[in-house]
C-alpha atoms as a printed R data frame, in Angstrom:
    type eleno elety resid chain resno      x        y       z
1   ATOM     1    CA   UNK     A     1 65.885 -110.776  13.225
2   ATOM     2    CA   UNK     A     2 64.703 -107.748  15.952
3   ATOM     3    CA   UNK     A     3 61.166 -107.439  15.472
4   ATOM     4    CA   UNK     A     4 62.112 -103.527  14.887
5   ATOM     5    CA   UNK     A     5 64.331 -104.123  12.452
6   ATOM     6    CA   UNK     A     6 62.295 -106.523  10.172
7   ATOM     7    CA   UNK     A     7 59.438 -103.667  10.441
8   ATOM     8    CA   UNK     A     8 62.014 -100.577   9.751
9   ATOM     9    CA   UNK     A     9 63.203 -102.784   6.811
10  ATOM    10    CA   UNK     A    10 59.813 -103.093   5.365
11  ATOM    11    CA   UNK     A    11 60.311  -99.323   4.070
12  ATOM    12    CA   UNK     A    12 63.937  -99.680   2.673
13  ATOM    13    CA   UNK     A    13 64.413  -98.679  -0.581
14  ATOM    14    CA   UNK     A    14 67.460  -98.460  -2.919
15  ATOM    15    CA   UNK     A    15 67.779  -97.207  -6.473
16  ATOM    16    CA   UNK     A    16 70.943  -97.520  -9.320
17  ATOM    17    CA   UNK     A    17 72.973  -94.000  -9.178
18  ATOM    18    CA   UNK     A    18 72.789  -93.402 -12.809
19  ATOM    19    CA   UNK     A    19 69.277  -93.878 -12.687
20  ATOM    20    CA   UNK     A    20 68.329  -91.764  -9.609
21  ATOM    21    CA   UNK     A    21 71.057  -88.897  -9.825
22  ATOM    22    CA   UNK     A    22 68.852  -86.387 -11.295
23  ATOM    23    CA   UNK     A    23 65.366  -87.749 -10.443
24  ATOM    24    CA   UNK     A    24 62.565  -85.733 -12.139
25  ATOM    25    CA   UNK     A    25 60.072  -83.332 -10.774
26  ATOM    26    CA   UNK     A    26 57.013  -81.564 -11.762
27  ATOM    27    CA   UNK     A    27 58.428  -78.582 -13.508
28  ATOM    28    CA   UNK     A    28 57.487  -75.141 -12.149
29  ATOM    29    CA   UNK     A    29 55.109  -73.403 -14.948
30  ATOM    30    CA   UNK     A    30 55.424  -70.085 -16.447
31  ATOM    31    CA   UNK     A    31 52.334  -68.865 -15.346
32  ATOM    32    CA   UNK     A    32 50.266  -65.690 -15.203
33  ATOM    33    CA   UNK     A    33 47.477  -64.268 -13.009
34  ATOM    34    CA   UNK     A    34 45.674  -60.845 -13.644
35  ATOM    35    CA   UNK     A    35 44.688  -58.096 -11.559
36  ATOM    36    CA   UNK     A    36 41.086  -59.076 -12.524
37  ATOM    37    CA   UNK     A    37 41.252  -61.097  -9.059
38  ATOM    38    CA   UNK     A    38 41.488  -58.458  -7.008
39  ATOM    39    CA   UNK     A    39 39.751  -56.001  -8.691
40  ATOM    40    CA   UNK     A    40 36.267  -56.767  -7.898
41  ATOM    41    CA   UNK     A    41 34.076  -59.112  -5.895
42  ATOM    42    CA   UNK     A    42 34.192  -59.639  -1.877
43  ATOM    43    CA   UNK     A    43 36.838  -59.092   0.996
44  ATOM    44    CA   UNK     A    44 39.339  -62.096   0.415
45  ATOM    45    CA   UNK     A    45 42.414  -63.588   0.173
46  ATOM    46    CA   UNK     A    46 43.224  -65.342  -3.567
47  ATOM    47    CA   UNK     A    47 45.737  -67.244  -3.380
48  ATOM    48    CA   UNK     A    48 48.075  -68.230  -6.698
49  ATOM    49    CA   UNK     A    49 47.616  -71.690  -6.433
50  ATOM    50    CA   UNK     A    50 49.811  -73.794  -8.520
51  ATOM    51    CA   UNK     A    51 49.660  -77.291  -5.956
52  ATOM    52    CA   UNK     A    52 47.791  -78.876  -8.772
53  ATOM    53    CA   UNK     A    53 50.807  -78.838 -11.196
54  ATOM    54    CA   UNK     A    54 53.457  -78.670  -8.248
55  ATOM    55    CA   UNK     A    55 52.401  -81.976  -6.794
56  ATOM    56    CA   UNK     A    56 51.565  -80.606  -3.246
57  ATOM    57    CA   UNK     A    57 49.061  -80.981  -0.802
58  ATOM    58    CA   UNK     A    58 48.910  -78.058   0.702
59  ATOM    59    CA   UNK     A    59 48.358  -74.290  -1.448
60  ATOM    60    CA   UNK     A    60 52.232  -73.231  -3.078
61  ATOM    61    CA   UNK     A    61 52.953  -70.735  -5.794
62  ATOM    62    CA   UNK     A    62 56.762  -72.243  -5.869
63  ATOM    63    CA   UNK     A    63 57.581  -75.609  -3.751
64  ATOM    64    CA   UNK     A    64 58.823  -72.936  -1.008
65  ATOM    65    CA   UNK     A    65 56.428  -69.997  -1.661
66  ATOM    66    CA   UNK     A    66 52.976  -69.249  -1.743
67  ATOM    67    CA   UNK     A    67 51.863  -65.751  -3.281
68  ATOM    68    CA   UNK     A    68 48.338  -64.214  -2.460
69  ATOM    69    CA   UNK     A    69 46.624  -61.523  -3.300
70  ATOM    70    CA   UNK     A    70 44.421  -60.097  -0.481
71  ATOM    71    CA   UNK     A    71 41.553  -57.851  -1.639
72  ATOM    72    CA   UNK     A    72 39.681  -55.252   1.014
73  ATOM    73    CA   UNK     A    73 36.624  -53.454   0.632
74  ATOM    74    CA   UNK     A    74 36.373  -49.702   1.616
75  ATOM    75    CA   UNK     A    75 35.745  -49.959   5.955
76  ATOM    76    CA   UNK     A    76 36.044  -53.611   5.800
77  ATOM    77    CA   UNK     A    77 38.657  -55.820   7.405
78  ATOM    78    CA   UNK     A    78 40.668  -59.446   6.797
79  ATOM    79    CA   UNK     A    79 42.869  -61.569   9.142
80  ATOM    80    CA   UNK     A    80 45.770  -63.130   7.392
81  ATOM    81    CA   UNK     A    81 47.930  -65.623   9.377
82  ATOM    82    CA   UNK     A    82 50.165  -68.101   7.886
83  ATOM    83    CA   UNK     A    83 52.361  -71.242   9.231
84  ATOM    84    CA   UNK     A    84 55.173  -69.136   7.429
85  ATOM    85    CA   UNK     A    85 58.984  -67.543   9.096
86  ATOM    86    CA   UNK     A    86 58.875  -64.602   6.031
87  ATOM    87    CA   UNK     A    87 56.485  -62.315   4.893
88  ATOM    88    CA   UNK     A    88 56.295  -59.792   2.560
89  ATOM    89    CA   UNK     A    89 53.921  -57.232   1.579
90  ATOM    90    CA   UNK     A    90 53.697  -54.768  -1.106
91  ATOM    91    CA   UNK     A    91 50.359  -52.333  -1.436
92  ATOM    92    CA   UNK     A    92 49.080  -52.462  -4.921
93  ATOM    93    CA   UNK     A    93 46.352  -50.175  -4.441
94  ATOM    94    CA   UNK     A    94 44.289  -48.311  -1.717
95  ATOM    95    CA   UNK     A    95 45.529  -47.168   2.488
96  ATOM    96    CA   UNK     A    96 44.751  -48.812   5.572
97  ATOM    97    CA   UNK     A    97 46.482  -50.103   8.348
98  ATOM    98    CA   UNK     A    98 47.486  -53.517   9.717
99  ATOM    99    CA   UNK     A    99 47.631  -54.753  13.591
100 ATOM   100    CA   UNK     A   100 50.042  -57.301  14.799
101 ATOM   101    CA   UNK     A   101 51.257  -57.959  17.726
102 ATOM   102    CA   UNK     A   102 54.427  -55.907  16.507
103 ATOM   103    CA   UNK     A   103 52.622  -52.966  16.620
104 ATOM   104    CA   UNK     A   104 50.022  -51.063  14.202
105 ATOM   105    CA   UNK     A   105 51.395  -50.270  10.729
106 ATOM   106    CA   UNK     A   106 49.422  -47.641   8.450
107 ATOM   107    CA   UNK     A   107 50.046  -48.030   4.584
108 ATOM   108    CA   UNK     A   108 49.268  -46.938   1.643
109 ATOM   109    CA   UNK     A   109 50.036  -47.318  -2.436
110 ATOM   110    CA   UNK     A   110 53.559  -47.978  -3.193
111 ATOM   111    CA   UNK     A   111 54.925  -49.186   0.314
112 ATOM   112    CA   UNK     A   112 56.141  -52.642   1.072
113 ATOM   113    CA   UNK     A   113 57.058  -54.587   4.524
114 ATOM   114    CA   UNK     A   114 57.453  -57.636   5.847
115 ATOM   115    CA   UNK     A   115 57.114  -59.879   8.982
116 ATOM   116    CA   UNK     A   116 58.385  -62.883  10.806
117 ATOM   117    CA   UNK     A   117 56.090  -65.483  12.519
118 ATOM   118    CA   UNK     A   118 52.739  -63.829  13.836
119 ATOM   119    CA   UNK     A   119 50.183  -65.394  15.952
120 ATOM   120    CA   UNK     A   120 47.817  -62.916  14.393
121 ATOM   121    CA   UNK     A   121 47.565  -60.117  11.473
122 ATOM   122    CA   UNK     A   122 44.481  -58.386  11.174
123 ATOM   123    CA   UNK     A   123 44.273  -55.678   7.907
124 ATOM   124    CA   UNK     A   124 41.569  -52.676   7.511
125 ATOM   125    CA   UNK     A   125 41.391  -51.031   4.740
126 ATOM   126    CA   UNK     A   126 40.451  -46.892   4.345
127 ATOM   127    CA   UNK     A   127 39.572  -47.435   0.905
128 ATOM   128    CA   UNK     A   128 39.456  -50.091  -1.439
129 ATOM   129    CA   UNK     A   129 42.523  -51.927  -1.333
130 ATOM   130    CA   UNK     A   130 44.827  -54.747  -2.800
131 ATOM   131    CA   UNK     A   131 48.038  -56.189  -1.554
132 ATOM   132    CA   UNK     A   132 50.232  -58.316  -2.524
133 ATOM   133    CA   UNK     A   133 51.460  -60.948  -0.208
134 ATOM   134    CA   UNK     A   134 54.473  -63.914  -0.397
135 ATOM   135    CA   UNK     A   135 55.276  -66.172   2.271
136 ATOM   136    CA   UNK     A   136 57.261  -69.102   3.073
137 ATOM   137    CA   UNK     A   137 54.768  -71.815   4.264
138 ATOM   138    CA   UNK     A   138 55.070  -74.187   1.569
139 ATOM   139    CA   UNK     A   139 58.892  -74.849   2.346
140 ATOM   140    CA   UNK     A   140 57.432  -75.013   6.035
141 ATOM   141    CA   UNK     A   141 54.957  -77.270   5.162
142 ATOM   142    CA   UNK     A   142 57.440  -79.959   2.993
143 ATOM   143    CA   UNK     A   143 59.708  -79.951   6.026
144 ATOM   144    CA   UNK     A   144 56.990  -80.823   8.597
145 ATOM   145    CA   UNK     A   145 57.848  -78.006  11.233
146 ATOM   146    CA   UNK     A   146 56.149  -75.239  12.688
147 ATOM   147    CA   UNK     A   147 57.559  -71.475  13.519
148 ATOM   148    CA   UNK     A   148 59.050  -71.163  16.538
149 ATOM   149    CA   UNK     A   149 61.607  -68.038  16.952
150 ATOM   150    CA   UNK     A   150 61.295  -64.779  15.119
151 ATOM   151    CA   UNK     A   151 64.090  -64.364  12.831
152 ATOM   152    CA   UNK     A   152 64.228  -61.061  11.968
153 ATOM   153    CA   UNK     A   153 62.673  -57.718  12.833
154 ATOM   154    CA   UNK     A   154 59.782  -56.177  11.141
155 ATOM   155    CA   UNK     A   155 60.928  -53.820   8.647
156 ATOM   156    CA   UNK     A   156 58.515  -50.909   6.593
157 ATOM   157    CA   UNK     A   157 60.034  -49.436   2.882
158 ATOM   158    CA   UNK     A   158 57.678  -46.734   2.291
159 ATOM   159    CA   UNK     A   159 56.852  -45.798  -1.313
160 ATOM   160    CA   UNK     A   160 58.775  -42.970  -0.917
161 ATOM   161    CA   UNK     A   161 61.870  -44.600   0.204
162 ATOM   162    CA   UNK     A   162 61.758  -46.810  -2.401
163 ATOM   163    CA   UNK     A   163 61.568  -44.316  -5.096
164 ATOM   164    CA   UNK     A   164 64.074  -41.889  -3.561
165 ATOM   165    CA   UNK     A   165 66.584  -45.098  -4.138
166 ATOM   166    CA   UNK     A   166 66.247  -45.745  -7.170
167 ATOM   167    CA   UNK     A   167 67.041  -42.294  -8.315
168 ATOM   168    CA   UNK     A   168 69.857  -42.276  -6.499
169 ATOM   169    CA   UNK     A   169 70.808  -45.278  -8.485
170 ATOM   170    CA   UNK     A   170 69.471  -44.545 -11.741
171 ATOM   171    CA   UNK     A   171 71.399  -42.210 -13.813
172 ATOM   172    CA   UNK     A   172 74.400  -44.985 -13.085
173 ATOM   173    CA   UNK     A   173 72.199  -47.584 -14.041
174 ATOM   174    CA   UNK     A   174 71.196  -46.174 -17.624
175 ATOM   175    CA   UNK     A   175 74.555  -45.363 -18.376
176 ATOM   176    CA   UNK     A   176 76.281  -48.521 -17.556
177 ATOM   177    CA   UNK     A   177 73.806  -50.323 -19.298
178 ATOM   178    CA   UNK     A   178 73.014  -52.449 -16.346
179 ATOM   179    CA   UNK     A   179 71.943  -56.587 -16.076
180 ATOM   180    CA   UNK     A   180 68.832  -54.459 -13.703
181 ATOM   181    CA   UNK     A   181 68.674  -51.354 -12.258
182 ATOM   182    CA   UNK     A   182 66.970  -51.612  -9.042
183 ATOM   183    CA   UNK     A   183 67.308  -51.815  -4.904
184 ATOM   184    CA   UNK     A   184 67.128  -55.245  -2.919
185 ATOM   185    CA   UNK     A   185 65.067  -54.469   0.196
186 ATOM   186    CA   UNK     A   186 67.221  -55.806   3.102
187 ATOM   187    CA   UNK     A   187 67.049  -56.374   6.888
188 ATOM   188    CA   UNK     A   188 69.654  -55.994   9.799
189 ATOM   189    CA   UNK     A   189 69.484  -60.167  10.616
190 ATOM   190    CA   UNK     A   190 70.509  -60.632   6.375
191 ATOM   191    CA   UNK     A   191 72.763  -58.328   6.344
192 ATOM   192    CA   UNK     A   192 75.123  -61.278   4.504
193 ATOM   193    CA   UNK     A   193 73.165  -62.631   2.454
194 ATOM   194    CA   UNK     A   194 71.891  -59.321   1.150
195 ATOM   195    CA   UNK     A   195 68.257  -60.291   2.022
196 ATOM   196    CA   UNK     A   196 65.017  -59.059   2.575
197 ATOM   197    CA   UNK     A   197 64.525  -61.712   5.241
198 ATOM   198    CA   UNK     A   198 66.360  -64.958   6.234
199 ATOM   199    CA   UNK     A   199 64.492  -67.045   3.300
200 ATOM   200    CA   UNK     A   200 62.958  -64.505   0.504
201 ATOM   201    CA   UNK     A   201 64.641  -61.689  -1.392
202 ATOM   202    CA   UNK     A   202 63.028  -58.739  -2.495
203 ATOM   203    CA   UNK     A   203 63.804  -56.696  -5.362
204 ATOM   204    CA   UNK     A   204 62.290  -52.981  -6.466
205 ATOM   205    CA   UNK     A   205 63.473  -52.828 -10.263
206 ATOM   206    CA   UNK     A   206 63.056  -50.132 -13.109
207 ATOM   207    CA   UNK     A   207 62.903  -50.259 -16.813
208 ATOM   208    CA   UNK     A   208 63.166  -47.134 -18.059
209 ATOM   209    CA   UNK     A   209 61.288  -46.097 -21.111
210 ATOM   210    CA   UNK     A   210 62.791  -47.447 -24.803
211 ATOM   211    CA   UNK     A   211 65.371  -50.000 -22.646
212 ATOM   212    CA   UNK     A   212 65.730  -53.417 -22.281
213 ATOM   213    CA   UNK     A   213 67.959  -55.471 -19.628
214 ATOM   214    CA   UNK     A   214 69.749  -58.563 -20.922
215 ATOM   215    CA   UNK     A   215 68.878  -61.469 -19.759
216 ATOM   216    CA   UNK     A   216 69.896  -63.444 -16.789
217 ATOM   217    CA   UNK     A   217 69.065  -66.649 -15.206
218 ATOM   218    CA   UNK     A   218 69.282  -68.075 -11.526
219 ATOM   219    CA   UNK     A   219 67.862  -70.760  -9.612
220 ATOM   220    CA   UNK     A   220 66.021  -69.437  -7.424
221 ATOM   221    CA   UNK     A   221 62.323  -68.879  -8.853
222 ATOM   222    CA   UNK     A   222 60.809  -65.599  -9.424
223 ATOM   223    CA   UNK     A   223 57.107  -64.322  -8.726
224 ATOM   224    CA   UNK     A   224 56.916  -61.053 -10.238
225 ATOM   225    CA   UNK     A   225 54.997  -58.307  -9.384
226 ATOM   226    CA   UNK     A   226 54.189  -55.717 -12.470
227 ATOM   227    CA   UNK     A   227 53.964  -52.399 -10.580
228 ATOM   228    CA   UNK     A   228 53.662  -50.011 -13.293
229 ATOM   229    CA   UNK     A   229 53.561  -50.865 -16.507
230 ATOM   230    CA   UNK     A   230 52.110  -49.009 -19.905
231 ATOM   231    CA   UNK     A   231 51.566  -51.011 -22.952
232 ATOM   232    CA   UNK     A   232 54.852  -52.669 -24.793
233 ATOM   233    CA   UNK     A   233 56.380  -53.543 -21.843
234 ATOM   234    CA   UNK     A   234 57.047  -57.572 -21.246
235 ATOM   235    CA   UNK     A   235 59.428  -60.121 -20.133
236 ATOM   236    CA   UNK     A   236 60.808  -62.600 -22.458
237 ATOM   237    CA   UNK     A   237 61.648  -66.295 -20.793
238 ATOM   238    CA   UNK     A   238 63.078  -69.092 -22.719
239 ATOM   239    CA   UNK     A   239 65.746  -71.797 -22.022
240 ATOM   240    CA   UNK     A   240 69.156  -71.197 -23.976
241 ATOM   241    CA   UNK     A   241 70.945  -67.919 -25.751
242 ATOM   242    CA   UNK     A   242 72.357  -67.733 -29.372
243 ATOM   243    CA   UNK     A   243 75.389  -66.447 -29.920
244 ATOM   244    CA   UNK     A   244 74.621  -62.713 -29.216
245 ATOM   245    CA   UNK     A   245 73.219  -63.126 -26.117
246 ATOM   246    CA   UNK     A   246 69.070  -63.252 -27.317
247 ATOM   247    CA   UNK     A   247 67.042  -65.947 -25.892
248 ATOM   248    CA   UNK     A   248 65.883  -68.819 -28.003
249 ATOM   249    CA   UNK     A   249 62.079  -68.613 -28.904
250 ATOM   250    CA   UNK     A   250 61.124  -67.500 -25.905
251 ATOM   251    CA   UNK     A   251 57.897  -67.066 -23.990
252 ATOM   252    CA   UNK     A   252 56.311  -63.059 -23.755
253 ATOM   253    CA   UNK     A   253 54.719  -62.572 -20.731
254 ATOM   254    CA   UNK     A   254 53.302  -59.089 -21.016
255 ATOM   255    CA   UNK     A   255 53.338  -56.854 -17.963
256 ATOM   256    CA   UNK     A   256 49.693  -55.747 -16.338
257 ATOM   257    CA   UNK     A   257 50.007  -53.768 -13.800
258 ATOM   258    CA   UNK     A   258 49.218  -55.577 -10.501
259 ATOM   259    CA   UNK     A   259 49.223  -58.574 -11.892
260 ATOM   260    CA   UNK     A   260 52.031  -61.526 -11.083
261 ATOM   261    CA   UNK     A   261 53.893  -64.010 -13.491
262 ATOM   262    CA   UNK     A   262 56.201  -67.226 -12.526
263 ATOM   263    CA   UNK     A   263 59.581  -67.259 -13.641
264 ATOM   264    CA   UNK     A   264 61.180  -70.743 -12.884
265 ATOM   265    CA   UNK     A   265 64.579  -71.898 -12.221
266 ATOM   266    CA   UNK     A   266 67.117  -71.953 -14.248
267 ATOM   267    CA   UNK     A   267 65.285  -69.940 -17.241
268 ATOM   268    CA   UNK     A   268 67.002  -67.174 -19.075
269 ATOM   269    CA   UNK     A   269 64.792  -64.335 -18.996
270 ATOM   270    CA   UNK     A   270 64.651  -60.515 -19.949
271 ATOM   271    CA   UNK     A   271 62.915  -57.214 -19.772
272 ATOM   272    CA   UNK     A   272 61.911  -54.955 -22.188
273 ATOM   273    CA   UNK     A   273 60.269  -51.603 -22.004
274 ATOM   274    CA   UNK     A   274 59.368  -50.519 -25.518
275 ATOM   275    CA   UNK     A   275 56.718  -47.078 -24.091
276 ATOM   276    CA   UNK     A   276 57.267  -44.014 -23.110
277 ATOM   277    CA   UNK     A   277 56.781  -44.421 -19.354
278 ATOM   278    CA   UNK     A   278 58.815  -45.949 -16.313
279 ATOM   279    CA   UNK     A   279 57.823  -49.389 -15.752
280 ATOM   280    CA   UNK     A   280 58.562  -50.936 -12.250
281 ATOM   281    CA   UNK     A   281 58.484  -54.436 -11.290
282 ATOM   282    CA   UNK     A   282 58.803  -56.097  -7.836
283 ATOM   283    CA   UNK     A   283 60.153  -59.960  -7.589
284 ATOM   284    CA   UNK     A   284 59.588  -61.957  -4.903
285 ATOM   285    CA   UNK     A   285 62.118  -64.791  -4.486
286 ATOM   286    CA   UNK     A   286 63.394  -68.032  -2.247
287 ATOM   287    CA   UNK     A   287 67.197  -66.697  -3.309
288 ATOM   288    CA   UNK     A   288 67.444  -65.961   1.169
289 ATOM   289    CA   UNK     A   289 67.825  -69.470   0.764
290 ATOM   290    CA   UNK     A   290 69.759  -70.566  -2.371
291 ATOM   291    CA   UNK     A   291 72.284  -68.022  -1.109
292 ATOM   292    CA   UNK     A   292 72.484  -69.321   2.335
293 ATOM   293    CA   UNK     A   293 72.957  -72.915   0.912
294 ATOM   294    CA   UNK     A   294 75.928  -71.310  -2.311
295 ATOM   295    CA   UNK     A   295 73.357  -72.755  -4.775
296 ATOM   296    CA   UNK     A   296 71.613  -68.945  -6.248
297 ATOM   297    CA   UNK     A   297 73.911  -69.720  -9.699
298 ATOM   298    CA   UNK     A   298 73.192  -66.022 -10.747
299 ATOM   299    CA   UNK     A   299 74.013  -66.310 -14.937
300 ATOM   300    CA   UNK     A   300 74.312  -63.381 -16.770
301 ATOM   301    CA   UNK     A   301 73.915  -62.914 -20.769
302 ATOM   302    CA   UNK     A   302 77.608  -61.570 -21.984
């Protein structure tokens, strides 16, 4: 035998269909992390590390996303650069400004954007300030590749752009009764997919006071952002449905605003606004991808 070949065959493996067909994984927990992170304490970026129970040897929130919180002290500065072909911002608290080689982009509470690959990103913060910040290196990482091309444009939804569309949308909403009631931030290069970039979808989503929207379920996996949130108002996440459309002993996972919570794949899941207030919440998701590949599965309570 080839020299080559005897050494190539060294590494050949086989395995029995019926016991390899559906091989299993780590499963992605339902987890929570608090604004306490980014409240306090020094300039940084915190990342929501879940690579322990993922299996991964590199940082990942999902196995294609990592989520961070970056935290900036009044005057003070951070540079944020990631192996990553999405980003996406959304300021939880505070103003400042942020230098790429895009351009200079001021901010402020409320507003969102995102960017492709950077070779540097450099924030400053007017005040104290705390942003929330998703990108794709993780699924970068797995596949062994580096950035190369921009994919998209960089694109800015102010606070007040945001709000101003979901009041267009929300009197329809309410009285449809509908699965959510909310905008998906989009960009000209997803246009088809109806993404926020070419790999991550963004939604901004309301619950209005006394409400609740039914549950759904998808396979894409969710890290949700609590924007605004007053007391008795939580998601409920739980694997099946019984016969009028509740989930089975499911898991609460009560919103905090600024804080984040997992929702993995597959999961039914629901939200429920039992105060007096609007309560706004802002999901991060790989579904630019599981749309791309006809996989998303989008399942909605009857």
């Amino acid at each position: 035998m080839n020299l080559t070949n005897a050494t190539w065959q060294k590494t050949a493996l086989s395995w029995e269909y019926h016991k390899a067909a559906n091989p299993t994984l780590t499963a992605v927990p339902i987890r929570a992390f608090p604004a306490s992170l980014h409240e306090s304490g020094e300039t940084r970026i915190i990342p929501l590390d879940l690579a322990t129970e993922l299996g991964t040897s590199y940082p990942a929130t999902t196995p294609n996303l990592l989520a961070n919180f970056i935290r900036i002290k009044t005057g003070e500065q951070i540079e944020a650069i990631a192996a990553a072909s999405s980003e996406v911002f959304y300021v939880m608290r505070g103003s400042g400004r942020t230098e790429t080689e895009y351009g200079t982009l001021e901010w402020r509470k409320g507003d969102s954007f995102t960017l492709p690959m950077n070779t540097g990103v450099t924030h400053y913060a007017d005040d104290d300030a705390a942003l929330y910040w998703v990108h794709d290196s993780p699924m970068l990482a797995y596949l062994g590749v580096q950035p190369t091309t921009p994919r998209f444009e960089p694109a800015f939804y102010s606070g007040e752009f945001l709000t101003s569309e979901i009041e267009r949308i929300r009197e329809e909403g309410i009285r449809r009764n509908l699965n959510r009631n909310g905008v998906i931030l989009g960009n000209p290069e997803s246009e088809d997919t109806r993404t926020v970039t070419h790999t991550m979808w963004s939604l901004y989503n309301l619950v209005p006071p006394h409400s609740s929207q039914k549950p759904h379920r998808h396979n894409s996996i969710a890290l949700d952002l609590a924007v605004s949130a007053k007391e008795d108002t939580y998601t409920l996440i739980g694997k099946s449905l019984d016969g009028e459309g509740n989930i089975i002993n499911p898991i609460k996972m009560k919103w905090e605003p600024n804080s984040v919570f997992v929702t993995p794949p597959g999961l039914w899941h629901s939200h429920h606004n039992e105060s007096d207030e609007d309560a706004y919440v802002f999901p991060v998701q790989d579904a630019g991808m599981q749309i791309y590949m006809r996989t998303l599965d989008i399942q909605f309570a009857k």
